[in-house]
C-alpha positions in Angstrom: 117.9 108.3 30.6 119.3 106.9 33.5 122.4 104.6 31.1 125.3 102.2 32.2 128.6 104.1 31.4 129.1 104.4 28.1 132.4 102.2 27.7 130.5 99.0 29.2 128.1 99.1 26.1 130.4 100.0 23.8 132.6 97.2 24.8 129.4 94.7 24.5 129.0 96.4 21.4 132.1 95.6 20.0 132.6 92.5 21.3 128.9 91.7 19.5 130.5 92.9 16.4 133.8 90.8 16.4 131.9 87.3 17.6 129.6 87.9 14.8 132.9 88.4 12.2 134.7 85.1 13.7 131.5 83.1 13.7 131.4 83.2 10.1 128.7 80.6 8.7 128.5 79.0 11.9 125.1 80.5 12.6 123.4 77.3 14.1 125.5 77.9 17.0 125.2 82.2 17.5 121.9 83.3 19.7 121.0 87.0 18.5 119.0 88.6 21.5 117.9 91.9 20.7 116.6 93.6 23.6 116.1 97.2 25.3 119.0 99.2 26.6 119.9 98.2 30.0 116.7 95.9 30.7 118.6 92.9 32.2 121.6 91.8 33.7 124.1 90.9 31.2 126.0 89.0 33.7 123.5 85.7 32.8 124.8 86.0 29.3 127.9 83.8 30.5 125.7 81.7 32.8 123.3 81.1 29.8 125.2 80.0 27.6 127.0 77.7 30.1 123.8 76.1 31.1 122.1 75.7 27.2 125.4 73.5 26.9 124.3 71.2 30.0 121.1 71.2 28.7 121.4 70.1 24.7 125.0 69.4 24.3 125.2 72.0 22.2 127.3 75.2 22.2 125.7 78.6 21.7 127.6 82.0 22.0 125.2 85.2 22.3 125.2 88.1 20.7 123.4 91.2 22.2 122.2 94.1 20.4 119.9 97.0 21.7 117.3 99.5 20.8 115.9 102.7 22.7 112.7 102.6 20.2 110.1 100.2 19.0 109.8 101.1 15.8 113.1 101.1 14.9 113.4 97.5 16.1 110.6 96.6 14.2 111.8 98.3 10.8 114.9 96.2 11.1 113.2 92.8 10.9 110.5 93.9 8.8 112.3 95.9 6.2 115.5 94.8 6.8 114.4 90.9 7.5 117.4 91.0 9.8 117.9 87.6 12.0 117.5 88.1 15.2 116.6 85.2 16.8 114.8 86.8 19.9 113.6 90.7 20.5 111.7 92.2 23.3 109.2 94.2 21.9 106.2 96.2 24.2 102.4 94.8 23.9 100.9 96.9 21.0 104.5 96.2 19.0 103.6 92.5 19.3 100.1 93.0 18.1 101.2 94.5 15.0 104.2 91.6 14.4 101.4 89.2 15.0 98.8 90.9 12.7 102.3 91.5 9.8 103.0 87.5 10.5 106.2 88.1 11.5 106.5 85.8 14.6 106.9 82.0 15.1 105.0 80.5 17.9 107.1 79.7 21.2 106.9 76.0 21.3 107.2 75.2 25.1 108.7 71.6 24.6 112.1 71.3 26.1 112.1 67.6 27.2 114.3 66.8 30.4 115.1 70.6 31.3 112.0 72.1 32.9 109.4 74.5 31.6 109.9 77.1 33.7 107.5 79.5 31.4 104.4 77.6 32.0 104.9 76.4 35.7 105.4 80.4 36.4 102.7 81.5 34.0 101.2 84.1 35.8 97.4 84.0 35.4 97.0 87.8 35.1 99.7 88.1 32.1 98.3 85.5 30.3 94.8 87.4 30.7 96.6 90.1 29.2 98.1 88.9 26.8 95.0 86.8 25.7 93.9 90.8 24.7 96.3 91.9 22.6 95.3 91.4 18.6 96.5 89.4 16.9 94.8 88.9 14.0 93.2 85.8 15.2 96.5 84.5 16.8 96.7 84.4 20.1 99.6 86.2 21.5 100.2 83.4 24.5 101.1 81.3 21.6 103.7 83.7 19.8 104.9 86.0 23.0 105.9 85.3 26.6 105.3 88.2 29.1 108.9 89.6 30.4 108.4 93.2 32.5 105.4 95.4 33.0 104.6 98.1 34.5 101.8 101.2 35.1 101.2 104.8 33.8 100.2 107.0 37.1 101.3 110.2 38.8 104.4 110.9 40.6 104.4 113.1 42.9 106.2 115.0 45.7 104.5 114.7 49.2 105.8 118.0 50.5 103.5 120.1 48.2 100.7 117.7 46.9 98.5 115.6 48.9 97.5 112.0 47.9 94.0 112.9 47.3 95.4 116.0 45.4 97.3 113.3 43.6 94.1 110.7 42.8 93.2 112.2 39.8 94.0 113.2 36.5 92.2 116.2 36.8 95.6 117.3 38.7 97.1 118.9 35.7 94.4 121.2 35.5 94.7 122.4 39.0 96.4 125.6 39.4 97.9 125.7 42.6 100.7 123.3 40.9 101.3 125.7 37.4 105.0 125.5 36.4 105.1 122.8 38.8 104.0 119.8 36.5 105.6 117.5 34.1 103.8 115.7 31.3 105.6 112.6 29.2 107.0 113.1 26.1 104.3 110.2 24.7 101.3 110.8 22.6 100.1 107.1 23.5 100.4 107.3 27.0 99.5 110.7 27.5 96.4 110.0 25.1 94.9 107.1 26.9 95.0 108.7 30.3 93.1 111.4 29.8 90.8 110.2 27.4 90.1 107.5 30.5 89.7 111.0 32.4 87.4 112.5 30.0 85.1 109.5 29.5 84.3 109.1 33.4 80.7 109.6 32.7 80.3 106.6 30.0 82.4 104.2 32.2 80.2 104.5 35.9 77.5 104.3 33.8 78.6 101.2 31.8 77.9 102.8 28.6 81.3 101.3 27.5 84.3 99.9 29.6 88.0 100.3 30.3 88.8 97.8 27.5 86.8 99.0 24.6 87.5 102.5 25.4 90.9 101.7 24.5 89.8 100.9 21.1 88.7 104.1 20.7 90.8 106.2 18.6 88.3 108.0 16.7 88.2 111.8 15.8 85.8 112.7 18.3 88.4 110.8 21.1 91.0 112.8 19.6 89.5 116.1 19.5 88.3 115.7 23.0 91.9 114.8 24.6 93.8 117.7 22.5 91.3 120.4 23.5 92.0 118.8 27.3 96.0 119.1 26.5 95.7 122.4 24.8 93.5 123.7 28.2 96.3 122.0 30.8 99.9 123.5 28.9 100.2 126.5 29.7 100.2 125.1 33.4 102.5 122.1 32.3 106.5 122.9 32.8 108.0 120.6 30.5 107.2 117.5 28.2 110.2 115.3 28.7 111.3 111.7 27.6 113.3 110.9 30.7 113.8 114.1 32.9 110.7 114.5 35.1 111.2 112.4 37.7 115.0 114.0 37.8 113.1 117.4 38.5 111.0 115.5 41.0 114.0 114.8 43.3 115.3 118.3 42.9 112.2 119.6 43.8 112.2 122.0 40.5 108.9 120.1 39.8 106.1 118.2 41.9 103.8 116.6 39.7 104.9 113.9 36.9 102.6 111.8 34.8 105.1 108.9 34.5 106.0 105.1 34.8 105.9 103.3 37.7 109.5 101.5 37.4 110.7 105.2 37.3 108.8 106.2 40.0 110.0 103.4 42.4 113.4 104.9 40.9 113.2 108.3 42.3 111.4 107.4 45.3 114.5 106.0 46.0 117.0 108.0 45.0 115.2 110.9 46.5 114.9 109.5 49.7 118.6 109.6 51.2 117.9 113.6 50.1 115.1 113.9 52.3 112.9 114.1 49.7 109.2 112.2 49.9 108.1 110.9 46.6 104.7 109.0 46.1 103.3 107.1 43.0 99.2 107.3 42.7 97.4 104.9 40.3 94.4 108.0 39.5 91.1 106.3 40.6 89.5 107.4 36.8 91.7 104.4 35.9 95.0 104.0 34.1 96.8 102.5 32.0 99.2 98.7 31.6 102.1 98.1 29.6 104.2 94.6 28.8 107.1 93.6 27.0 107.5 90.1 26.0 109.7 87.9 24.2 109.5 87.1 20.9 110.7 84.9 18.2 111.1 86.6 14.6 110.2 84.5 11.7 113.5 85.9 9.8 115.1 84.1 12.8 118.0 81.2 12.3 118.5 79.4 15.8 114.8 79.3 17.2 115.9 76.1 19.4 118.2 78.3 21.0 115.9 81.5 21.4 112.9 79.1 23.4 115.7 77.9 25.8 116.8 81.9 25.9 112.8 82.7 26.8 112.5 79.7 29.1 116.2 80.8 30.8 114.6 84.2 31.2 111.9 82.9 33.2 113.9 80.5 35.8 113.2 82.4 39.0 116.4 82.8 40.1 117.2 85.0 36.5 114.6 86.9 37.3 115.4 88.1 40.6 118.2 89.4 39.3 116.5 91.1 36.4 114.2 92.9 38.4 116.6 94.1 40.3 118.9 95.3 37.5 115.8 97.0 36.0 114.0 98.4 38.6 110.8 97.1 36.6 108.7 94.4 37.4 108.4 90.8 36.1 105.6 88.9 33.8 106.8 85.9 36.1 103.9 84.2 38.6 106.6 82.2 40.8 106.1 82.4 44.4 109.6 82.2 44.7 110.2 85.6 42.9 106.7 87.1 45.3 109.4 86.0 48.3 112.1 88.1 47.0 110.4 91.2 47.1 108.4 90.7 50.2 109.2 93.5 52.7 107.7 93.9 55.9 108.1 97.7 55.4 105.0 97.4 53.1 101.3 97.4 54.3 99.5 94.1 53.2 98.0 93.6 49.7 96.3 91.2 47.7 98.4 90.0 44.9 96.3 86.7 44.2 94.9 88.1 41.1 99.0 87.7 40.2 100.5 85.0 42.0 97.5 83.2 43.4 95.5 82.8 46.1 98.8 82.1 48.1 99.2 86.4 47.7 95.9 87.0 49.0 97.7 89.0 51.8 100.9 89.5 51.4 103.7 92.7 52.2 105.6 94.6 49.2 106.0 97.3 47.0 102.6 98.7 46.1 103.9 100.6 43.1 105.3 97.8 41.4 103.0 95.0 42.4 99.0 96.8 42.9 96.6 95.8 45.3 94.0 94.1 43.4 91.7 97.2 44.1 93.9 99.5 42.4 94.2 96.9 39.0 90.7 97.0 38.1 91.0 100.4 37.2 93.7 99.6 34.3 93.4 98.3 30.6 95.7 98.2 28.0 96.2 100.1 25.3 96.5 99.1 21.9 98.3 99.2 18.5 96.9 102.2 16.3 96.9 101.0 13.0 96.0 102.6 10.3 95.0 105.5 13.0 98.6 106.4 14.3 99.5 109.1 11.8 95.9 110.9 13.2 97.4 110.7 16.9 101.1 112.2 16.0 99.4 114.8 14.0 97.1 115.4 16.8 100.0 115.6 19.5 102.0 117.4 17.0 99.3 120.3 17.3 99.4 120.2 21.0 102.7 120.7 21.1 103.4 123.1 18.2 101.6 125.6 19.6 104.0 128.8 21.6 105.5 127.2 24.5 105.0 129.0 27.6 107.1 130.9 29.5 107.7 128.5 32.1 108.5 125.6 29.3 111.4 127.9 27.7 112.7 129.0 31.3 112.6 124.5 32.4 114.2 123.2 28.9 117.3 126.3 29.7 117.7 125.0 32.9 117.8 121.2 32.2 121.9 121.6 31.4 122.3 123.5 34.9 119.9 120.8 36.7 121.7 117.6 35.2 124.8 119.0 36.5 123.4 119.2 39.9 121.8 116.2 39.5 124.6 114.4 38.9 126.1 114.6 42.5 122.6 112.9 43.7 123.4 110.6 41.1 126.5 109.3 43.1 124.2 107.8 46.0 124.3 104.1 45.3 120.8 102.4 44.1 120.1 99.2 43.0 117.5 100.2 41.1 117.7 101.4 37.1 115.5 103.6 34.5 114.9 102.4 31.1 113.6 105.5 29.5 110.8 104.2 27.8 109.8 105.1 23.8 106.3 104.2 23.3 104.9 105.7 20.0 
């Protein structure tokens, strides 16, 4: 993972730990945000709880805590009914906490101080969100969109060519064998190809992007581990969060990956000479979203709506995005203007922002043209089915490991090394390694 240094967390930590002993049973006045590693700019800790204060006349300290895994989040306040007052679980995560009834509905009422979720409510999000399962609760009511992002292909422009690059089909090509990365992530890698491998059914409307990730029957599974089992011995690695550090190095050309780490290595590569491009494959991809939450275990909910609604003030942000490198849930105009770039060739954001983005110039791998985003779904939660899918990828990868694997893994030491002189050009932009089971 791209991290912080390690003392700046571990001071955060500590200082979490030693609020949390002085506060003592003051709890009505203590916000517990428990969010990703490195997904926001802890500087508007300070600045939030300066401006809950002007807002209520009421004091709040926060107390930040992170996680690098869904699940383990999610065992804390369901097992361990643990009081966090706020998390920041991904999409299928939220359709499960609905589904357990482990969330409180985000009540948007915050008298004089604006409502800066629903004046910014982006239309697409809250289509999205209106698709996650919830048991028969709406997930607009419980969660409030924070990043999102896409699944697609990373590639290096020196050896593969966009079209090359349009497909999913490009892990089967050999002209790239031992040149190709595929994530360490049974979900994503799942959905993409079965996406692939249903092309027929979709042009010929026999079932659609949406249902299709519904489908995580035996047949789906059988079908996307014989495609996997076909494609690894051309594969070089399945990583968590070095691919697109291989990518820069030119030790690889071909990652299926995010697009936050895409935009990432694009730029970090670039001061190197080195030409990375991101390709949405036109079988159709894949969405994902985190949002914020409010745990029903949790003991200052007032505080953890102003937290959600502070989170969405477009100024906040700004700055988020660009701490993260990912891309808001936020529909403000005024967040559109921050990232336009006449760099960029024009898109249509509309289906976003409005008809106001009909036309408008920035990063087409954070923000997609509106013909490239009606090729993408979301997936979601497995259920009752998820143990079928790590047994399933479990097979995959259990099998001998090529060659080519053994020799990549023995070389990751001698490549972060390297690595970490590129490392020392300055970017704004950050990696959250990403751990969607």
């Amino acid at each position: 993972m791209n991290k912080k240094n390690t003392m700046k967390k571990t001071l955060l930590l500590l200082a979490a730990a030693a609020c949390l002993c002085a506060c003592g049973p003051d709890r009505e006045h203590v916000l517990k945000v428990y969010n990703w590693s490195d997904y926001m700019d802890v500087t508007a800790i300070d600045e939030f709880e300066q401006w809950y204060e002007e807002q209520t006349g009421e004091p709040v300290k926060v107390i930040l805590q992170t996680f690098d895994v869904n699940e383990t989040m999610l065992s804390k306040i369901e097992k361990g009914q643990e009081d966090f007052d706020v998390v920041c679980p991904s999409d299928y995560i939220i359709e499960r906490m609905l589904k357990r009834d482990l969330l409180l509905p985000v009540d948007r009422d915050f008298g004089a101080t604006p409502d800066y979720i629903t004046q910014n409510e982006s239309p697409f999000v809250r289509a999205c969100f209106d698709k996650l399962e919830g048991g028969g609760k709406n997930a607009n009511d419980y969660a409030v969109g924070y990043m999102w992002g896409t699944v697609g292909i990373l590639y290096n422009t020196k050896y593969v060519t966009a079209e090359e690059a349009s497909t999913w089909d490009i892990f089967r090509n050999p002209k790239f064998a031992g040149k190709m990365f595929m994530k360490e992530d049974a979900r994503d890698v799942f959905s993409q190809f079965l996406i692939f491998l249903r092309q027929d059914e979709l042009k010929s409307g026999k079932v659609t992007l949406d249902e299709l990730m519904h489908d995580s029957s035996d047949k789906a599974l059988a079908d996307v581990e014989a495609y996997l089992k076909e494609v690894k011995p051309l594969v070089a690695g399945w990583e968590a969060d070095f691919g697109k550090d291989q990518l820069i190095l030119e030790h690889g050309w071909v990652s299926l990956n995010w697009s936050g780490d895409g935009v990432w290595a694009r730029d970090q590569a670039a001061p190197h000479g080195v030409d990375i491009g991101f390709a949405f494959p036109k079988e159709g991809y894949t969405l994902f979203f985190d949002g914020w939450v409010i745990p029903k275990y949790a003991k200052n909910v007032k505080a953890a709506r102003y937290w959600i609604n502070f989170m969405n003030r477009p100024d906040i942000v700004v700055r988020n995005v660009i701490e993260t490198g990912y891309v808001s849930c936020s529909g403000s105009l005024e967040v559109l203007d921050a990232f336009i770039d006449d760099k960029y060739e024009p898109i249509d954001l509309s289906y976003f922002f409005g008809p106001e983005a009909a036309s408008v110039r920035t990063d087409r791998t954070l923000y997609p043209d509106r013909s490239d985003i009606e090729r993408a779904a979301l997936q979601h939660d497995w259920g009752d089915r998820a143990d079928a899918l790590v047994s399933m990828w479990s097979r995959v990868k259990g099998d001998q490991a090529s060659p080519m694997t053994v020799i990549v893994i023995g070389g990751v030491v001698v490549a972060a090394v390297v690595f970490a002189l590129i490392k020392r050009a300055q970017s704004k932009r950050k990696s959250r390694g990403r751990r969607r089971r």
